[in-house]
matplotlib code that plots the C-alpha trace (Angstrom):
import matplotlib.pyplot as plt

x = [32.6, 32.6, 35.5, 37.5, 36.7, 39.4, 38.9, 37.2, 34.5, 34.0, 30.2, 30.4, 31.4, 28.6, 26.0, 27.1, 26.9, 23.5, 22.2, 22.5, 19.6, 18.4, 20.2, 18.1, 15.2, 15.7, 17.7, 14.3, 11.7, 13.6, 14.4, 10.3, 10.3, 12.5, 11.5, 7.6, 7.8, 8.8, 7.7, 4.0, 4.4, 5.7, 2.7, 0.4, -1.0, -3.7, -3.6, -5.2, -2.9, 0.1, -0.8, -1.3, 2.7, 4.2, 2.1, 3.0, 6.4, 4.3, 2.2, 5.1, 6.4, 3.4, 3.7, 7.6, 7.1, 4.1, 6.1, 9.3, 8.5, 8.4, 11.2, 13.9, 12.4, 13.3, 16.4, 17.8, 18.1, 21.3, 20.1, 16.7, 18.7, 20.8, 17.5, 16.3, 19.6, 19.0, 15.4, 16.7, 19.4, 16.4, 14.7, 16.3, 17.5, 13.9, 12.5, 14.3, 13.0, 9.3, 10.7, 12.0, 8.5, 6.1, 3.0, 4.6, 2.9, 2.8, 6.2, 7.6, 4.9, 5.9, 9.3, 8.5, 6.5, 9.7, 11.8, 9.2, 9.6, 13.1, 12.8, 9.4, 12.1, 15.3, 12.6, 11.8, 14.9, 17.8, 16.9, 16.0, 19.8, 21.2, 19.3, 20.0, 23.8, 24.3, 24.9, 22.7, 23.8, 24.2, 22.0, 19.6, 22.3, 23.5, 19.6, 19.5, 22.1, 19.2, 17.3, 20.2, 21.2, 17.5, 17.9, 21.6, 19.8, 17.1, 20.4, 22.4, 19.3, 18.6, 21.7, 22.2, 18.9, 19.6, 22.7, 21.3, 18.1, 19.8, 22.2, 19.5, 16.6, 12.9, 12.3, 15.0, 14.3, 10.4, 12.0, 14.8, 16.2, 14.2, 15.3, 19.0, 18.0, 16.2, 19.5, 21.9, 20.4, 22.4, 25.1, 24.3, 22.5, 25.6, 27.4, 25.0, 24.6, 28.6, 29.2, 26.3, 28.8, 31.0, 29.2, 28.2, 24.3, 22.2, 23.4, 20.2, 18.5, 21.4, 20.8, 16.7, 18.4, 20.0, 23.4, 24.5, 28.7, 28.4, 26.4, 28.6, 31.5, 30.2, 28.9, 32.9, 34.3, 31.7, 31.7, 34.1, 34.5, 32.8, 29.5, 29.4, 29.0, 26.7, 24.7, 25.1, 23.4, 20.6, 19.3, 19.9, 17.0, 14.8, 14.7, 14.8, 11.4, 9.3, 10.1, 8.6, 5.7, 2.8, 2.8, 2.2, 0.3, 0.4, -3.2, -3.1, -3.5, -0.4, 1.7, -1.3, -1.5, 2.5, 1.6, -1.1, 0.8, 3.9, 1.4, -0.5, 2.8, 4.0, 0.7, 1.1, 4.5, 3.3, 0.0, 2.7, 2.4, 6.3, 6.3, 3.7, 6.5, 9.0, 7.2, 5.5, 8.2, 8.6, 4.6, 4.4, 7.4, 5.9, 2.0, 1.7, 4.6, 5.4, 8.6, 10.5, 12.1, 15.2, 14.2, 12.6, 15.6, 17.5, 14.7, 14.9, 18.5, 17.8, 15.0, 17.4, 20.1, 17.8, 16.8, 20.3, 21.4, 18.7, 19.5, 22.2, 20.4, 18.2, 21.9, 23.4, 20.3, 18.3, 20.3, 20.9, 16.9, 15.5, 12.8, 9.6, 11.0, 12.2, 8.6, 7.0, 9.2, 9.5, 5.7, 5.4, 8.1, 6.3, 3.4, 4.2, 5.9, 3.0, 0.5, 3.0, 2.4, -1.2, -1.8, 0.5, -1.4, -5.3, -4.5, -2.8, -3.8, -2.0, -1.1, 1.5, 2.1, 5.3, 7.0, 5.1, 1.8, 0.2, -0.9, 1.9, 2.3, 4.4, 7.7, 7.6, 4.5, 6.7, 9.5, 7.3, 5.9, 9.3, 10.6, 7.2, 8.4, 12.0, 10.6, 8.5, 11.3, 13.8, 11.5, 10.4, 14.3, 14.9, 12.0, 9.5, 11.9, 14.4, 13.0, 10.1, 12.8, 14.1, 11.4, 9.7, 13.2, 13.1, 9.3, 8.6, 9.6, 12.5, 9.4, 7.4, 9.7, 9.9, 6.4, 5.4, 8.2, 6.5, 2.7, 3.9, 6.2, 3.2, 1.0, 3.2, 3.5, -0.3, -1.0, 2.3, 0.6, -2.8, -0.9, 0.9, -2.3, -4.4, -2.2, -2.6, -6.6, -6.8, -4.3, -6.9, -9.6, -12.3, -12.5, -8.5, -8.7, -7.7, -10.6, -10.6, -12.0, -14.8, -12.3, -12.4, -8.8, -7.0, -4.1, -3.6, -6.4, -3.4, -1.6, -4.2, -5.1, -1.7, -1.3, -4.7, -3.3, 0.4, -1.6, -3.0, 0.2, 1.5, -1.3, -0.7, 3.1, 2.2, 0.0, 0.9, 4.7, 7.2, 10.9, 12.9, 17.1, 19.5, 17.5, 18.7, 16.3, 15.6, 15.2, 12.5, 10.8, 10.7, 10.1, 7.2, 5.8, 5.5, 3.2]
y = [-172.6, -170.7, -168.9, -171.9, -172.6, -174.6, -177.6, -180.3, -181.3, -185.0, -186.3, -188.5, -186.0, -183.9, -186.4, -187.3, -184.1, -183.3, -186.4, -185.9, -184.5, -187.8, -189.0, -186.6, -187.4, -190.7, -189.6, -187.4, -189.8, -192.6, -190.6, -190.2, -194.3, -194.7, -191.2, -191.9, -195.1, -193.1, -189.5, -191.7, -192.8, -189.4, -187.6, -190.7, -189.9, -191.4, -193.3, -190.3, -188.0, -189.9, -190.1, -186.4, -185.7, -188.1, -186.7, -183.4, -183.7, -184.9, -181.9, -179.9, -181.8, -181.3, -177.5, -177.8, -179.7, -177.9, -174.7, -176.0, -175.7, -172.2, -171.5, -173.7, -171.7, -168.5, -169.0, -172.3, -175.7, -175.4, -172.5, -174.3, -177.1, -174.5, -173.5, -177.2, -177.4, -174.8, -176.2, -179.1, -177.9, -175.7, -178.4, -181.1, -178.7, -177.5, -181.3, -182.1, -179.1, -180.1, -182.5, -179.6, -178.0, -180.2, -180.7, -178.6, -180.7, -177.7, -177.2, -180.5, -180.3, -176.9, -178.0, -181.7, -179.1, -177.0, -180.3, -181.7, -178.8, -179.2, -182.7, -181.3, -179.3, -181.4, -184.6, -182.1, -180.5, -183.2, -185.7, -182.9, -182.1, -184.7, -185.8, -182.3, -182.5, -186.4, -188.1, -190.2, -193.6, -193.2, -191.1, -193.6, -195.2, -191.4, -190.7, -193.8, -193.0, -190.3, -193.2, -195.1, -191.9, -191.9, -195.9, -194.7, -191.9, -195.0, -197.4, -194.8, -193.0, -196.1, -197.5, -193.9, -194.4, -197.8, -196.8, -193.5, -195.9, -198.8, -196.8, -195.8, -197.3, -197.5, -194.4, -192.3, -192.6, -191.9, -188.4, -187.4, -190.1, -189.3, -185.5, -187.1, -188.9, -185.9, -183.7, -186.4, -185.0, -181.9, -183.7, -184.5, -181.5, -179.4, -181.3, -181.1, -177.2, -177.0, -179.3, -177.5, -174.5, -176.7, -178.0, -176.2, -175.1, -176.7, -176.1, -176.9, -173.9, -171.7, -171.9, -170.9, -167.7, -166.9, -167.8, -170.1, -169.1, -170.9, -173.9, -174.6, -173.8, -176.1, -179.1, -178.9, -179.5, -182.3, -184.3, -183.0, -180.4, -182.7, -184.0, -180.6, -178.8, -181.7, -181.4, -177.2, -177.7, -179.9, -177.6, -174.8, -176.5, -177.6, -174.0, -172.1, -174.6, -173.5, -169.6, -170.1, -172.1, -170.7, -170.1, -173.9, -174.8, -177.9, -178.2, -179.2, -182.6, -184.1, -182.3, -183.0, -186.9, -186.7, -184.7, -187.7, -190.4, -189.1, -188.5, -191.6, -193.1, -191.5, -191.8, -195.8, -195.8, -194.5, -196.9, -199.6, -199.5, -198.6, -196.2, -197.6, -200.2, -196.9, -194.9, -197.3, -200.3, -200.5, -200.3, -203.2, -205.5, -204.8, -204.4, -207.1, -209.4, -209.3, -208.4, -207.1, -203.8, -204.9, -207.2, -203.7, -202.3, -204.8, -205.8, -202.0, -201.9, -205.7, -204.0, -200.7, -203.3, -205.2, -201.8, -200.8, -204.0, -204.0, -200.8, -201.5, -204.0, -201.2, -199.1, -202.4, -203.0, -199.8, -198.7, -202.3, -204.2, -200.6, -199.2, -200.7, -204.5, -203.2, -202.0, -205.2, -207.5, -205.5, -205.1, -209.0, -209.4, -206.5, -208.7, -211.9, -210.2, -208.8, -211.4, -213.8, -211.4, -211.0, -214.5, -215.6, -213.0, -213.3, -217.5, -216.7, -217.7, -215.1, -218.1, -215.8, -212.6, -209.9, -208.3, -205.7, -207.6, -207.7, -210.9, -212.4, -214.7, -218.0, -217.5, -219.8, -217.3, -214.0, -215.2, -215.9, -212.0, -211.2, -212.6, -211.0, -207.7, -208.2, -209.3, -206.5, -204.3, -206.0, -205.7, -202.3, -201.4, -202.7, -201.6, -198.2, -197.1, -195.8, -195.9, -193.7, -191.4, -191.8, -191.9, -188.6, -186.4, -188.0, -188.1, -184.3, -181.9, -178.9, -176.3, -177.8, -180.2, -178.0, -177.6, -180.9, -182.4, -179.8, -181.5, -184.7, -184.8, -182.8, -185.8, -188.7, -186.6, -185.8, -189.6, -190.6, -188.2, -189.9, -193.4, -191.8, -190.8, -193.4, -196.6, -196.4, -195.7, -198.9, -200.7, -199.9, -200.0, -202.5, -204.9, -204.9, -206.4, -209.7, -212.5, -213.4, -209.7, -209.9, -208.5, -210.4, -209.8, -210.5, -207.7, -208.6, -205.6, -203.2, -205.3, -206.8, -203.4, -202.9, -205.7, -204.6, -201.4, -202.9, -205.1, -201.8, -200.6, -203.4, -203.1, -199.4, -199.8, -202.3, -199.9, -196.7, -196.1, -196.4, -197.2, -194.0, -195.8, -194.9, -191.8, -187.8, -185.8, -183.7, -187.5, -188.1, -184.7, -185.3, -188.8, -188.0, -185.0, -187.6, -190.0]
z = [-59.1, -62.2, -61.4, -62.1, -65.4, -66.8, -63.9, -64.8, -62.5, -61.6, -62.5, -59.1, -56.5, -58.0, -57.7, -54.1, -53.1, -55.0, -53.4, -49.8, -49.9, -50.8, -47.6, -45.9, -47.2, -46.0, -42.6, -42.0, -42.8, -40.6, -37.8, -37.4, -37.4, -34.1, -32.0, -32.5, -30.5, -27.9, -28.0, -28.7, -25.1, -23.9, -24.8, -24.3, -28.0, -29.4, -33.1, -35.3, -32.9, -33.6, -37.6, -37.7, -35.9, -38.7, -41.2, -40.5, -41.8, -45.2, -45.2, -45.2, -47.9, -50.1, -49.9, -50.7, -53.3, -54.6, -54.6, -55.4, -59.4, -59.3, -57.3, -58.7, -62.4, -60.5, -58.8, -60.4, -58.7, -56.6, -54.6, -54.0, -52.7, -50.7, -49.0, -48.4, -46.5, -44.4, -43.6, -42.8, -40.3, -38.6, -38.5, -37.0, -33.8, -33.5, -33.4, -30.0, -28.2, -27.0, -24.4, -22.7, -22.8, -21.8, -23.8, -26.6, -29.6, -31.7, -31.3, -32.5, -35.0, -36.2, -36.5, -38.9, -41.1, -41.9, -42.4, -44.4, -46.5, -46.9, -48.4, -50.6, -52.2, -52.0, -53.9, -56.7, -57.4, -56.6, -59.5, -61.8, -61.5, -61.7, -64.7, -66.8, -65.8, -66.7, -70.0, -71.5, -71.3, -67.6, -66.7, -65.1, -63.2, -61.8, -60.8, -58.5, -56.6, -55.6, -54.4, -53.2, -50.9, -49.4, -48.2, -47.1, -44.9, -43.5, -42.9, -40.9, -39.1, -38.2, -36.6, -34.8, -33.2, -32.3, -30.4, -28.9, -27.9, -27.1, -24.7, -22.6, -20.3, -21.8, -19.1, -20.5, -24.6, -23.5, -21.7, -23.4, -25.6, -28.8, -28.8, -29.3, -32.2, -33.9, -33.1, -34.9, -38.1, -38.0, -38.6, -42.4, -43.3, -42.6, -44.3, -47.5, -47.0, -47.2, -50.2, -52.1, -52.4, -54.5, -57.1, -60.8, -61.5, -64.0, -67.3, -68.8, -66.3, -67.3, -70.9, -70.1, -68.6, -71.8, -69.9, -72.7, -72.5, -68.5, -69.6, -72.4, -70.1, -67.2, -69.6, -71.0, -67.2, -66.9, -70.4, -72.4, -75.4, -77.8, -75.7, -74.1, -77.9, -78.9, -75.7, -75.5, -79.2, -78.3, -75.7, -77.6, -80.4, -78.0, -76.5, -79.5, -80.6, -77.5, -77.8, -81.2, -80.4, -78.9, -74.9, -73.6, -71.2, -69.2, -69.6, -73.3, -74.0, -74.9, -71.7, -69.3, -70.5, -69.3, -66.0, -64.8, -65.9, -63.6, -60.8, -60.8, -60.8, -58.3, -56.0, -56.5, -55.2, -52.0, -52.3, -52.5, -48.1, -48.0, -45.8, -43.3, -42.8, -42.9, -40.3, -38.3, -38.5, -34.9, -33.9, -37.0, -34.9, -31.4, -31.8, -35.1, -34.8, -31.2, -30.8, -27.9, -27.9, -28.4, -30.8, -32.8, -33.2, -34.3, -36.8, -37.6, -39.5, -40.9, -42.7, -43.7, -44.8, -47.2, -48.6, -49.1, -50.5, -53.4, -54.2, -55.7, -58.0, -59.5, -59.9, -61.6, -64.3, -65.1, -67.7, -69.0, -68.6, -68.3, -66.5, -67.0, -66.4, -63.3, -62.4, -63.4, -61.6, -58.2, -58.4, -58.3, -55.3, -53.1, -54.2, -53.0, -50.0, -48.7, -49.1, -47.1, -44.1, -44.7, -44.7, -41.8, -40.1, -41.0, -40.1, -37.2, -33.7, -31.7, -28.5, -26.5, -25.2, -25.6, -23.3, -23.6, -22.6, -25.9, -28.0, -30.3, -33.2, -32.4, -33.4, -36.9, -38.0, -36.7, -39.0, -42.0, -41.4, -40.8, -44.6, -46.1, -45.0, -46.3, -49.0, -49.8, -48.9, -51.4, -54.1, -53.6, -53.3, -57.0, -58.3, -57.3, -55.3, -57.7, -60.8, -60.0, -59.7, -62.9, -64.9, -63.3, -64.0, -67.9, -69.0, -68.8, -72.0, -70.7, -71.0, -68.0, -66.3, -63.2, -63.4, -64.1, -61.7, -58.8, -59.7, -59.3, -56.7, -54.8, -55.6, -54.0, -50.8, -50.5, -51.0, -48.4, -46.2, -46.5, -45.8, -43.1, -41.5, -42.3, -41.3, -37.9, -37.7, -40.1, -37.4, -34.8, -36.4, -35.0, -38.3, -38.1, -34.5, -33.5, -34.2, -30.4, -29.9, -32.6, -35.4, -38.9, -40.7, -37.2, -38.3, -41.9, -43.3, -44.1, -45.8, -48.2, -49.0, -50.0, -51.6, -54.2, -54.7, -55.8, -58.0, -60.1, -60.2, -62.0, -64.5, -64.8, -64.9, -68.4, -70.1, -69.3, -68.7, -71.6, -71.9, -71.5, -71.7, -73.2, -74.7, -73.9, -72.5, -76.0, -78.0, -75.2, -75.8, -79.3, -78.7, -76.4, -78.6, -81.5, -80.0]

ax = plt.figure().add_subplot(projection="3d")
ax.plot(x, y, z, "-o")
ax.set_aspect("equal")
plt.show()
């Protein structure tokens, strides 16, 4: 790309091609939430069993995230993303394999691991890009489309596994049927290793390589001569300060205050419940709500398109109401969302029974659930979803973002891996049982605890995390350093 330096270089088509890695992120996570339904009954796994194969994808992520500081310092964030996309491709062929071995577990475990390191990398390094490469007044808008990319990867996985699943008798997904729906991943992350090749690296990385002719030259395609010299000038300052300032460390107060407020953020994003709904959406229709499975996978891409559709709020208002009202407000939907399902459950009298012989709400309580979850879904869509994004790739100085980016990110995949694991032992657990069978919250335990957890993150959101619009990320630094 730097051969052709006189071309300009559109902002968009950079981010949409940065950001399929967001649509894998999504594509991967999703693609767990139809194949476990059935690979679950293929190997006749038990709850903790089951937590521990979706998890593993998480675990995976933790380690790519953990390590994908130090690596996108070395070799720069393009050719970490280059690497994700490889992972990912390796991935997504190796997942389908263990129905043709039987009892392979490890193998399909194996397999999620690598993937999951392929989005532990792609979640670090794509919104770190596409923050150092955007312009100020839009750069919160450009960093959602990170997020919007990942709902993208939920909407599309989900319709491909409704019509691979759908095509197909229950018999055939439970042998075969869930391998085609891992393999339809390679589909996007060949695409997202190709378009990599066409896109610029980070000028702002560049210029920490002394390389400060091809950032200028790069930030000119992108902004312009005059932004590109203002920006080129900035960075130049804010580098020029930390080579004169003693060796920092991220453990000094100031930098580590930053490093746990991004992390406890990031933790309560993942205690918010979404991705018990993500992973386990079609255990919650069948096993909570009683739904057929037809029914499940319709519900399925409802649930994708409401998470789509309020993306696009968070796109429309960040850089206009800003970041923390955002939080605030979404907080108070998931919220409300939640409690509407806890409550229809815990009063619930469970009077029928599913296709699939298990007790089932009446159809009035299912669709009160059902509006809770949408609910919940919406407002996590306009709110933690995207703008957790955002305000981890702006908080952290230049000298420790990858760092500080890597500890964080690390943090919201340990804690999705603990939900991951844990939501399913809680689902079985004997105080989550139905009353009728000597339980006490009659399915509704989850999602109370859910509901307390969002409720800290609200309060933490008001006191902890400042406005960051409309700022560049050297007036944040300096903004930050100040207080």
């Amino acid at each position: 790309m730097s051969n052709l330096s006189d071309k300009k270089i559109n902002i968009y088509f950079i981010t949409i091609a940065i950001t399929l890695g967001g649509l894998l992120f999504g594509y991967d996570t999703g693609v767990i939430n139809g194949t476990q339904f059935y690979f679950s009954k293929y190997f006749e796994l038990t709850g903790a069993l089951k937590g521990f194969i979706v998890g593993s994808a998480i675990l995976g992520a933790f380690a790519g995230a953990a390590g994908a500081g130090l690596i996108s310092k070395a070799i720069g964030r393009k050719s970490s993303l280059i690497i994700s996309a490889i992972l990912f491709s390796i991935s997504a062929w190796g997942s389908g394999l263990p129905s043709m071995l039987p009892e392979s577990v490890e193998l399909l475990v194996f397999f999620r691991i690598l993937g999951g390191i392929a989005i532990g990398i792609a979640s670090m390094n794509a919104p770190m890009y596409i923050a150092e490469i955007a312009p100020a007044e839009k750069r919160g808008n450009l960093v959602t489309f990170y997020q919007l990319a990942i709902v993208i990867g939920f909407f599309v996985v989900f319709l491909a596994t409704y019509y691979i699943g759908n095509g197909m008798s229950e018999a055939d997904n439970i042998s075969y049927g869930w391998r085609q729906m891992f393999w339809s991943e390679l589909v996007p992350s060949m695409l997202f290793f190709i378009l990599l090749f066409f896109v610029p690296k980070s000028p702002r990385w560049l210029m920490t390589k002394g390389k400060e002719e091809q950032a200028l030259n790069i930030l000119t395609r992108i902004h312009g001569k005059e932004v590109a010299e203002k920006e080129i000038i900035e960075i130049r300052d804010s580098i020029k300060s930390e080579n004169t300032k003693e060796k920092v460390s991220i453990f000094s107060k100031p930098l580590l205050g930053l490093i746990i407020i991004g992390s406890v953020l990031s933790i309560l994003q993942q205690f918010t419940g979404i991705n018990a709904v993500l992973y386990y959406g079609a255990d919650i229709f069948e096993q909570a709500l009683g739904f057929g499975k037809d029914d499940i996978l319709k519900q399925q891409i409802l649930l994708a398109t409401v998470n789509l559709l309020f993306t696009f709020i968070a796109m429309f208002t960040v850089d206009k109401l800003g970041r923390k009202p955002l939080l605030i407000i979404g907080g108070f939907g998931m919220l409300i969302g939640f409690l509407m399902m806890g409550f229809t459950l815990y009063f619930s009298d469970y009077a029928q029974m599913n296709s699939a012989g298990l007790p089932t709400i009446t159809s009035s309580e299912g669709i009160i659930s059902l509006v809770g979850v949408l609910i919940f879904i919406g407002s996590f869509a306009m709110s933690m979803g995207p703008v957790v994004w955002v305000i981890l790739a702006e908080i952290f100085p230049n000298k420790i973002r990858s760092i500080a980016m890597s500890i964080a990110v690390a943090a919201q995949w340990l804690a999705n891996y603990f939900i991951a694991q844990t939501f399913p032992i809680i689902v079985e657990s004997d105080a989550n049982k139905l009353q009728v069978d000597g339980g006490v919250w009659n399915n509704s335990l989850p999602y109370f605890l859910f509901s307390a957890f969002i409720i800290i993150g609200i309060i933490f959101v008001w006191k902890f995390i400042p406005e960051t619009k409309g700022k560049t990320l050297e007036e944040l630094e300096t903004l930050f350093e100040s207080k």
